[in-house]
Every structure is written in C-alpha cells, then in structure tokens.
C-alpha angles and dihedrals in degrees: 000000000000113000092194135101127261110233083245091053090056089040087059098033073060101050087048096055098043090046094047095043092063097034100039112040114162077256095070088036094063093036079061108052088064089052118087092219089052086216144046126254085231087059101040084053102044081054084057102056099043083057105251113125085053095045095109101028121087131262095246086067086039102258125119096271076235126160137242089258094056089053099049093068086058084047096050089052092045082049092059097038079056073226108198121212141093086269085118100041087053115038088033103034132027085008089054092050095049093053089044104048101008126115123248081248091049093051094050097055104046102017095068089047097051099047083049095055099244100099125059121186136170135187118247106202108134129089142169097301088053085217105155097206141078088279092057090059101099103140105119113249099184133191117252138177113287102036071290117150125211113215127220134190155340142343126188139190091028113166111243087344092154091058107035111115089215128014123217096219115202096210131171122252107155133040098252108241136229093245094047118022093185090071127133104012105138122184120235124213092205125176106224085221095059118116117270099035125113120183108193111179112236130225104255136195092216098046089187086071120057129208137187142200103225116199126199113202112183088318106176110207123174129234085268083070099065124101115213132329110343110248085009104083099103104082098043085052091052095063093050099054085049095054088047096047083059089058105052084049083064100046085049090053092050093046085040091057084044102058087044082061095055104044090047089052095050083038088063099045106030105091124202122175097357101308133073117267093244091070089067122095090224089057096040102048086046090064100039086053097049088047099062098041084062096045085054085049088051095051103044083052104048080055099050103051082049091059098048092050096048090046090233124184082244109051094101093054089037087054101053098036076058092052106044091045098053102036090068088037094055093045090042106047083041095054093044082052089067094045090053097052091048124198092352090052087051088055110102089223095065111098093229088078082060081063105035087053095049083044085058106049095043086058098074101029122113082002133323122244103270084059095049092046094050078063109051086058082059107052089042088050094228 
C-alpha cells in the first residue's frame, strides 16, 4: 500500500486547516464549552456545504461515497482546532449505524438529512458497568403486541445525547449464549422526542464534548424501528465502533501535533538563564520524544483506517493496536506540553488544557488502552 497522501487528500487536509482556522479559533472553542448545543447553526451548516457531514457516506444519500482515510485527514485538523460539536456522535456514530445495519427505507429517511445538516443522531451503547462490548448491553428490550418492542432503562455517557434528533439504542433482547456471546443485542431507531425519553446533559471533564444520560421509560417503538437483524445487531454495531475508534485516533494525532507546535514555538522564545529553552537537552529530547510518538501514531493510524476501508482480515486488530498506542501517546505528549511550558502551561486559561481534557477524555472512550490491548492478545490468541 502507498502511505502516502493523494494530492486531493492534501487539497482537502488544506482546506480543513484554513477553514478551521478562521471558524474555529480557541476563542469559539471556549465560547462553546459553556453552550448546551456545543456549536452554532451558522457552523453546522457551514460543515454541510463543504461536504463534510456526507464524506463518508455514498452518493446515492448525497455524501461523497468517500472513504475512512479521506476523513481522517478532516478529523486530524479538527483534532488540532479541539472543534466542539456533535460532528463525531453523529457521522461516526449514529450516522454510521444507520448506514451499517439500517433499511433502504431507514437510510433514506435520516441519511439525506444528515449529510444535509438537518438531522443530528448519536448512538446510545454505555451503562453503568462502562463496559464497551455485547455483555455490557442490559437495557430490556421486551416483546409487545404488533412485532412492537417496549423499551427499558438507562444509557451514560451518550454523546450529545441531549441534542440528537434520533438515538440508535443498543438494547437486550435476548439472554447472550455460551456458544455466541454476542448474542441478543438488537439496535433501536429511537426519536429523542418520543414519549418516554429523557436526555439530561451530563458535567464533563472535556466541556468541549457533551455528554448525556439518556433514560427510557416504557418507550414503544414498531418493527420499523429495528435496526438490523434482531438479536443480530452486535455485530453490525462492532464494526462501527472500530471504525470510530480510528477515527478518534485520528482526531488525537491532529490535537497531539498541535500541542508539539506549540511547545517548539514557546521553546524558541521563552528565555531562561540567558538562552532560549529550546537550547537545553531536557527540552530537546522532550520534543524529540513527543515528536515520535506522534509520527507512530500517525502511522498506526494511517494503517487502520486503510484496513477498515479496505475490509481487511486484520481491521479489528488494526483498530484496537491504534487505540491502545495513541491513547497513552496523546495523553502523554499533551501532559509533557504542559511541562514544557512550565507555571504559565499549568494556568486554566492556557489553550493546551483544551487539548490535555479532550486528551483525556479520548483516552477512555470507546475503551482505554489496557482494554484494547486485552484484545489484541485475543485476537492474537496469545
């Protein structure tokens, strides 16, 4: 395979950066941490007409029939804008469910709308235990007259939850077996206005990213509600948290290169005993260091989102060796740009804790690295 970048990659990793520049200064960023919706409907809309919300989503919907690749070079330079919004939760998420396990009828009704920026969706999976597979899936999906399901719970931890237009609800309607442990996970198309459904937004650590705790109290939905086979949804649902957790490698590469930027421009112009900081080992091999462990996370990444474009035997693995690598490298290269930049980096109103707390946050979503790495011994069957 090629590593490296189309001209139109780098055409549109330009576009990114100069548009983001301009839209999303750190100044926006931190107007929106303190607003609900987390963006502007001059914004969501201005993603909508350069394409964006319909990149990954075929022609036939009215996206760009785009792959992952393509949008991780969007998602680095969003990564390294910190740009708030529920652009992730709903192209990579409940978007990406609905275009995995929806029916024609389903993805004609929601897909046009969310390329078009009139539709936003999220997926609601987590609950209490945080476990991020099929055995985490408790919420009661029960049987009711008319092929109809009643719906029973609670979901944390949802991404923009309190702001998605419809939820894709991972819900249990089946006991899981010995033999297939994936077993009776079934995947709800749910409206966030339908009775019985309470979004309440959730404190953060990373305010640029809401979250919600979604509650299901008795919500009927039909069979024209289900998405994908019942019982059958987990799979489905696997490959789209893979393909997300790609993605938020990508958005960690583009905040971690940011932060490097940052810290070699302050190491040239901050002077201490006479020379800048810059001049000093310490500071040196930091950055040298830093700087590696971006280019690997690059790297992993680049790969990932290859394989799961190209539906390769090895994506999951791919996914999750990309996820446990660059979860500890961007929380680590943000937290030694704070080091570097010394008692004005430890001040909040310094933009690299933008980048630390989204970091953060990144870090255990969709699993931390001690997860992902669990995995990739068994898949490996080590």
């Amino acid at each position: 395979m090629d590593f490296g970048f189309s001209q139109e990659q780098e055409l549109l990793r330009q576009t990114a950066r100069s548009f983001l520049e301009k839209e999303c200064p750190t100044s926006f960023v931190r107007r929106m941490m303190d607003d609900p919706a987390g963006t502007t409907p001059e914004l969501w809309r201005r993603l909508a007409e350069l394409g964006w919300l319909g990149l990954i989503y075929p022609e036939a919907w009215g996206g760009s029939g785009l792959g992952l690749v393509d949008l991780t070079v969007v998602l680095e330079e969003m990564g390294r804008a910190v740009m708030p919004g529920p652009f992730f939760s709903t192209v990579l998420l409940g978007g990406a469910a609905i275009l995995a396990a929806g029916s024609e009828a389903q993805r004609a009704a929601w897909l046009p709308r969310i390329v078009a920026g009139e539709a936003r969706t999220t997926l609601a999976l987590l609950e209490e235990s945080a476990r991020w597979d099929a055995g985490g899936v408790t919420l009661a999906a029960k049987p009711a007259r008319g092929d109809r399901f009643v719906l029973s719970g609670t979901k944390l931890f949802v991404l923009d939850g309190h702001t998605a237009d419809v939820l894709v609800v991972a819900a249990r309607t089946a006991r899981a077996t010995r033999d297939d442990p994936d077993h009776g996970v079934t995947l709800f198309l749910v409206p966030a206005d339908a009775r019985g459904v309470t979004a309440t937004p959730l404190p953060t650590m990373d305010q640029t990213r809401k979250l919600a705790e979604v509650t299901l109290a008795r919500v009927a939905v039909g069979p024209d509600a289900v998405l994908g086979p019942v019982h059958r949804g987990w799979p489905l649902l696997a490959r789209v948290l893979d393909r997300a957790a790609v993605a938020l490698c990508a958005e960690m590469c583009g905040g971690a290169q940011q932060v490097l930027d940052l810290c070699t421009a302050y190491a040239k112009v901050r002077v201490a005993f006479g020379r800048p900081i810059g001049a000093y080992q310490a500071i040196k091999h930091r950055c040298a260091d830093m700087l590696v462990a971006i280019e690997n996370a690059k790297s992993i990444t680049y790969y990932a989102a290859w394989a799961a474009d190209q539906d390769a035997p090895d994506a999951p693995l791919a996914a999750s060796m990309a996820k446990a690598y660059v979860s500890d490298a961007a929380r680590k290269v943000a937290g030694d740009g704070i080091q570097i930049h010394g008692g004005i980096g430890f001040t909040w109103e310094h933009d690299l804790h933008l980048y630390f707390k989204r970091a953060k946050g990144s870090e255990v979503t969709f699993g931390d690295a001690t997860l992902h790495r669990e995995r990739v011994a068994r898949l490996l069957e080590l």
